[in-house]
C-alpha positions in Angstrom: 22.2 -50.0 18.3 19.3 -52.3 19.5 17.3 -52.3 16.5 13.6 -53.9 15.6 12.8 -55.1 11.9 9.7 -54.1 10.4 8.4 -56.6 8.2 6.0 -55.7 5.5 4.4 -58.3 3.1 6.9 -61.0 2.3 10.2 -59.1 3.2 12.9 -60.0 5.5 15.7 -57.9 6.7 18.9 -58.8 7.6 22.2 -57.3 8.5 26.3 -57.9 7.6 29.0 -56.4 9.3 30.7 -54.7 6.2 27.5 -53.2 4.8 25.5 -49.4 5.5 22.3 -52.4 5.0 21.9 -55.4 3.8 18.1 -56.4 2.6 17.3 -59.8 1.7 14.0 -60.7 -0.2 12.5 -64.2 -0.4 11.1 -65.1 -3.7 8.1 -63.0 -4.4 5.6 -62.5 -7.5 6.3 -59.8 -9.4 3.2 -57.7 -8.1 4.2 -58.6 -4.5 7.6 -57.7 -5.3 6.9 -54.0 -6.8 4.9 -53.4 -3.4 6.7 -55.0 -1.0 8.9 -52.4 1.3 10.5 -52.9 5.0 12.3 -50.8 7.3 14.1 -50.0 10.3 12.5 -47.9 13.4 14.0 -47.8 17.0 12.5 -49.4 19.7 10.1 -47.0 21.8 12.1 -45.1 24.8 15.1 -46.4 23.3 17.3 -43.1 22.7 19.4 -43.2 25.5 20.5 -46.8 24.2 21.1 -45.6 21.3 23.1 -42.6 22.0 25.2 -44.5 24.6 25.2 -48.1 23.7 26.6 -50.2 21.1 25.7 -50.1 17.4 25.2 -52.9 14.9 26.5 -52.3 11.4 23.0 -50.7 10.5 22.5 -47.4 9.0 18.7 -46.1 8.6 17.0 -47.6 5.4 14.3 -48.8 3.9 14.2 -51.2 0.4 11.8 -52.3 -2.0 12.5 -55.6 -3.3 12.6 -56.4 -7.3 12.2 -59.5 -8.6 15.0 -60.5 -10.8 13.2 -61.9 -13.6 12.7 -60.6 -17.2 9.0 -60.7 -16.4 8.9 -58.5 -13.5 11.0 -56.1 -15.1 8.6 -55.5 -18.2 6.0 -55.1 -16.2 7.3 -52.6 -14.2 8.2 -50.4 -16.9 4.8 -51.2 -19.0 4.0 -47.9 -18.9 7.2 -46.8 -20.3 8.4 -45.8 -23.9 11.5 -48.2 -25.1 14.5 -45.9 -26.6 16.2 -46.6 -29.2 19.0 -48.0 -26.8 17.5 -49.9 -24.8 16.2 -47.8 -22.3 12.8 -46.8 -21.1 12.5 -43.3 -21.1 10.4 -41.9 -18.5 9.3 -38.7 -20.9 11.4 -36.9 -18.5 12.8 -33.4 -20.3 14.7 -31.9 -18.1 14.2 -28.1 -17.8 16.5 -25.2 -19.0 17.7 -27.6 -21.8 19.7 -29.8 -19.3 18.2 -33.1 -21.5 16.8 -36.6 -20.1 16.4 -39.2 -17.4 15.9 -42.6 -19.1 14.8 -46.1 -16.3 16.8 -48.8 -17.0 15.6 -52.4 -18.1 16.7 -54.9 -15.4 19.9 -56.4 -16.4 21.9 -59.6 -14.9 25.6 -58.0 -14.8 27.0 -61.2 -14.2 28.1 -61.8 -10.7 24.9 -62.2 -9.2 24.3 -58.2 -9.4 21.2 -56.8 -10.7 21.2 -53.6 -12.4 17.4 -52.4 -11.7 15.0 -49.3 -11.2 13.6 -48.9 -8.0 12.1 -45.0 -8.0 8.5 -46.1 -9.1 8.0 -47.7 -5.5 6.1 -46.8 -2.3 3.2 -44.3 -2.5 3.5 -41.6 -4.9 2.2 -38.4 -3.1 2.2 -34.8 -5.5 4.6 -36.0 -8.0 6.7 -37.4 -5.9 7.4 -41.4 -4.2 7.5 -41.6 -0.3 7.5 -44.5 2.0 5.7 -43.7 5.1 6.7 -46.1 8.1 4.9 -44.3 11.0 1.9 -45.3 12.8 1.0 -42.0 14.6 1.8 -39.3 11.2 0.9 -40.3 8.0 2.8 -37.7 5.7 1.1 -35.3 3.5 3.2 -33.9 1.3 0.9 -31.0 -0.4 0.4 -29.8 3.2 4.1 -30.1 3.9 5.3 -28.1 0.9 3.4 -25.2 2.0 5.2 -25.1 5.4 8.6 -23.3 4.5 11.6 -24.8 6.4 12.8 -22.4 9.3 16.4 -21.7 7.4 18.1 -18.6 6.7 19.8 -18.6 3.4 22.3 -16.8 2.3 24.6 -16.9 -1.2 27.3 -15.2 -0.8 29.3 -17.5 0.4 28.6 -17.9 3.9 29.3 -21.4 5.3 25.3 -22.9 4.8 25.8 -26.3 4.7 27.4 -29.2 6.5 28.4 -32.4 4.5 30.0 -35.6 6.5 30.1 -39.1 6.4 29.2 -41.1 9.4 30.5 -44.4 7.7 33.0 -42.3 6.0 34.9 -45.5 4.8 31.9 -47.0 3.1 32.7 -47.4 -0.7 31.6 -48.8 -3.9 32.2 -51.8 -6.7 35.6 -53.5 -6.2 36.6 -52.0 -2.9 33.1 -52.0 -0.4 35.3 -49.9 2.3 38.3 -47.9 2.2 40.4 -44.8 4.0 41.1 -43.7 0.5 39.0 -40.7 0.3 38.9 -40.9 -3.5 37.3 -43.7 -3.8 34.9 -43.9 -1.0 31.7 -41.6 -0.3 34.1 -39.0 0.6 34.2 -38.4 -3.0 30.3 -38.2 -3.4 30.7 -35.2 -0.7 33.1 -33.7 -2.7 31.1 -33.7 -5.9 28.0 -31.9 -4.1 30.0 -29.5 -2.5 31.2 -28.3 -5.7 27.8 -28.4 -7.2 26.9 -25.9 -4.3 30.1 -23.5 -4.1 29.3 -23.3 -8.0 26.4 -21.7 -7.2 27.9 -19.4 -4.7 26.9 -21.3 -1.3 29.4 -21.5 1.4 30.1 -25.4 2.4 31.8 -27.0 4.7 33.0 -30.8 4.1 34.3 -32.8 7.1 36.0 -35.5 6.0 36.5 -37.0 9.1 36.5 -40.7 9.8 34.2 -42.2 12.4 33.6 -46.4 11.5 36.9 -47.2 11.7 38.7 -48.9 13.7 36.0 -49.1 15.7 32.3 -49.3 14.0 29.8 -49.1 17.3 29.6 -45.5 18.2 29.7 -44.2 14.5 26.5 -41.9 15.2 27.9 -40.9 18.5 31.3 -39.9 17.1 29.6 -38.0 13.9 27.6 -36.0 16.3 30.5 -34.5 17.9 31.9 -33.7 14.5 28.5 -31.6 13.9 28.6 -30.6 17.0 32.2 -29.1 16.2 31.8 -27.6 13.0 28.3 -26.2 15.0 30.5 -23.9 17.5 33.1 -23.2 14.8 30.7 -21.8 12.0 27.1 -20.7 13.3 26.0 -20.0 9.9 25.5 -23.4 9.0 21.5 -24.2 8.3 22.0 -27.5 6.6 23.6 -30.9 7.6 23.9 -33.5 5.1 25.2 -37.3 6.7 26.7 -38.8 3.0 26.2 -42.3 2.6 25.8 -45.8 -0.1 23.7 -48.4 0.8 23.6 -52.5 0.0 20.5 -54.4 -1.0 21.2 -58.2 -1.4 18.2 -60.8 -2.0 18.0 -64.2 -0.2 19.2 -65.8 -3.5 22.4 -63.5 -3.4 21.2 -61.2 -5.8 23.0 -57.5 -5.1 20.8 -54.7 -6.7 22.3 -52.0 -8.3 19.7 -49.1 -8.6 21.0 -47.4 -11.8 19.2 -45.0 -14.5 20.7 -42.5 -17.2 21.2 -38.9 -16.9 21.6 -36.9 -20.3 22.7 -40.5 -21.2 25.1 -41.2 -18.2 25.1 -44.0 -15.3 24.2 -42.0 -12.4 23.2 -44.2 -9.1 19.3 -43.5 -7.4 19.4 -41.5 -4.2 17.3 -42.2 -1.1 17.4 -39.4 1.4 15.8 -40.2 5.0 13.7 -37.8 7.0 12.9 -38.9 10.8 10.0 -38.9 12.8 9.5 -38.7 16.2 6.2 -41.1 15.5 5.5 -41.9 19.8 7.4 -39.0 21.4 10.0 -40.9 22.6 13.3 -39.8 20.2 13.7 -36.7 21.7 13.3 -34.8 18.4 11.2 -31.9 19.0 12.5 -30.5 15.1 11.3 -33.2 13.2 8.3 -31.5 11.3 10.9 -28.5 10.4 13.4 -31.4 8.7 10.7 -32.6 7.2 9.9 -30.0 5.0 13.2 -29.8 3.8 13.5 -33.1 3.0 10.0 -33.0 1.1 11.5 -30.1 -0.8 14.7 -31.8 -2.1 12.8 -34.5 -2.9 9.9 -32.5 -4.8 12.8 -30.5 -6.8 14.7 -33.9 -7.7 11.4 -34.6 -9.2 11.5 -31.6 -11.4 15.0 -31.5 -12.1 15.9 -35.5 -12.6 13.0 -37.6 -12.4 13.5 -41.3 -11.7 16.7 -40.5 -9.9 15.1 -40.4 -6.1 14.2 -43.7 -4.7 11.2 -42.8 -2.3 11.8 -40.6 0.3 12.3 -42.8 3.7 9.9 -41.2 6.1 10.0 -43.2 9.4 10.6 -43.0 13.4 14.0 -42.7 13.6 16.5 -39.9 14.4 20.1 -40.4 13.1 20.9 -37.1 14.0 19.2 -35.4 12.2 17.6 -33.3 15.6 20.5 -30.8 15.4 19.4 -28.4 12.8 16.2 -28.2 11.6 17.7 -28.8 7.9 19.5 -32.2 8.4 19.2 -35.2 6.4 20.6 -38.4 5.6 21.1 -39.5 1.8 22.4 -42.9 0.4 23.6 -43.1 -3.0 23.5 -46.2 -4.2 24.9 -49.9 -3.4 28.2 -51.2 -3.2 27.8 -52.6 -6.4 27.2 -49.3 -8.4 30.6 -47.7 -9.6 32.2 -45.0 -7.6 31.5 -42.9 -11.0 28.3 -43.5 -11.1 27.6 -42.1 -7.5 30.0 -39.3 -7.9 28.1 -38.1 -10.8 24.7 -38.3 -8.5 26.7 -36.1 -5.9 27.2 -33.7 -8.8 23.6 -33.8 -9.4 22.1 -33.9 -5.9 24.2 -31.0 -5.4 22.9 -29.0 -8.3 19.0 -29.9 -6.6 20.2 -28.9 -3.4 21.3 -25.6 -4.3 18.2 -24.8 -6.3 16.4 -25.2 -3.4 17.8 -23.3 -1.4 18.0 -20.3 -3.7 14.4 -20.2 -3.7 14.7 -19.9 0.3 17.0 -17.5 0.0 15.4 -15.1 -2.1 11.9 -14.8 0.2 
């Protein structure tokens, strides 16, 4: 995939073979490095290419740096109450008695990883964060949320939703890539689908492979598996592509964006909505995917705040053109624990399936 890098302040992207992304960050003050964001957009008329040519190791993304310094991380969190353990807690009561989120103090790990908060970035918008990469449609996301997403909802069962993994062997601290389906995001898949059969949704998981042996033509070779489970199942409204990401600063600092659930390690969540920003991604649905995607995120918000990073909202595809409800989510780095992002599956699937009972029942 011929890809452009979108620099924005002081950042600069880069990309590794084993990684979903890989974001390096030169040194940057600590205000510069709680604005700073970049991301990745296709090149304009560039479709065909990327449907048909060769991909890099690059999955959609967008990062915003943290410096790694005790300073930048107090003043991150200024406006945060320190717990008793440590934490900062983000006065975040969960509703229905469910408990707390808490933000995390950066912490050195050891190992040149970074344990770090990164949900309090890019432009907060209506309670929630977004990070708007398009020239030509700047997002609004009050006007959004009052455009209901074209999906038919049922809960009785019915297959709904999709859930695959175009880097299926992508995986987490001690292993970065594996076949082993228990260990890579294969799991985190598993642990929303049974957040959303819980709560009586038909879901279909499609575990299979597609960056390996061969990583170029991932996207082409997930789109036949939608394409599949399309014909074979007609129900299905929503498409979710499972994935973790990497972030890794010039120094060789790996982040690891963590925070506590009801006083558990559970990994922050980026979900990715495309745009067809100049016309030229042939992705006539994009305004439809859109408001699901504001809607997850705005729920997330309600249910587990501080566990979204902001919602990526830039020209690309990925896709997400074929159903009006697909979206792309990364959970994590490959430095958080494959626990910690199986407990954000578990999560993500309990905000996903409140969301669409409320389509459901108008």
């Amino acid at each position: 995939m011929n890809m452009k890098l979108k620099a924005v302040g002081t950042v600069l992207l880069t990309v590794a073979a084993c990684a979903c992304v890989v974001t390096r960050f030169p040194a940057v003050s600590a205000q510069e490095s709680a604005l700073a964001a970049a991301g990745f957009i296709l090149p304009a008329g560039a479709v065909q290419a990327w449907e048909e040519g060769p991909e890099t190791s690059v999955c959609p993304a967008s990062e915003f740096s943290h410096s790694p310094s005790a300073t930048s991380a107090s003043s991150s969190s200024s406006a945060l109450r320190a717990s008793s353990d440590g934490t900062s807690s983000a006065s975040a009561s969960l509703p229905s008695g469910k408990g707390t989120t808490s933000v995390l103090p950066d912490k050195d790990l050891g190992g040149h990883i970074l344990e770090t908060d990164i949900s309090h970035t890019g432009e907060e918008q209506d309670g929630i964060r977004v990070k708007d990469s398009n020239k030509n449609h700047p997002l609004n996301v009050a006007s959004v949320l009052k455009e209901r997403p074209p999906l038919h909802i049922k809960v009785d069962g019915t297959p709904m939703v999709l859930i695959y993994h175009t880097h299926t062997t992508e995986a987490f601290a001690g292993v970065t890539r594996t076949r082993d389906p228990s260990r890579s995001v294969v799991a985190v898949g598993d642990a929303i689908t049974r957040s959303l059969k819980a709560a009586g949704f038909g879901v279909i998981h499609d575990t299979t492979i597609h960056d390996d042996p061969a990583f170029n033509g991932s996207y082409t070779r997930s789109a036949q598996t939608i394409s599949r489970n399309l014909a074979k199942y007609p129900s299905i409204q929503v498409t979710l592509d499972v994935h973790r990401d990497t972030m890794t600063s010039e120094s060789g600092t790996r982040y690891k964006p963590t925070l506590l659930v009801n006083g558990k390690r559970a990994c922050q969540i980026m979900v990715i909505a495309g745009c067809d920003d100049d016309g030229s991604l042939g992705f006539p649905n994009w305004e439809q995917n859109l408001r699901w995607a504001v809607r997850i995120q705005k729920g997330a918000a309600e249910m587990y705040p501080n566990l979204m990073r902001p919602l990526d909202f830039g020209p690309t595809r990925y896709n997400e053109q074929m159903t009006p409800g697909s979206l792309l989510a990364e959970f994590g780095t490959e430095v958080n624990t494959l626990d910690e992002a199986v407990y954000s599956g578990s999560l993500f699937g309990q905000i996903m399936a409140n969301q669409l009972k409320a389509l459901a029942s108008k």
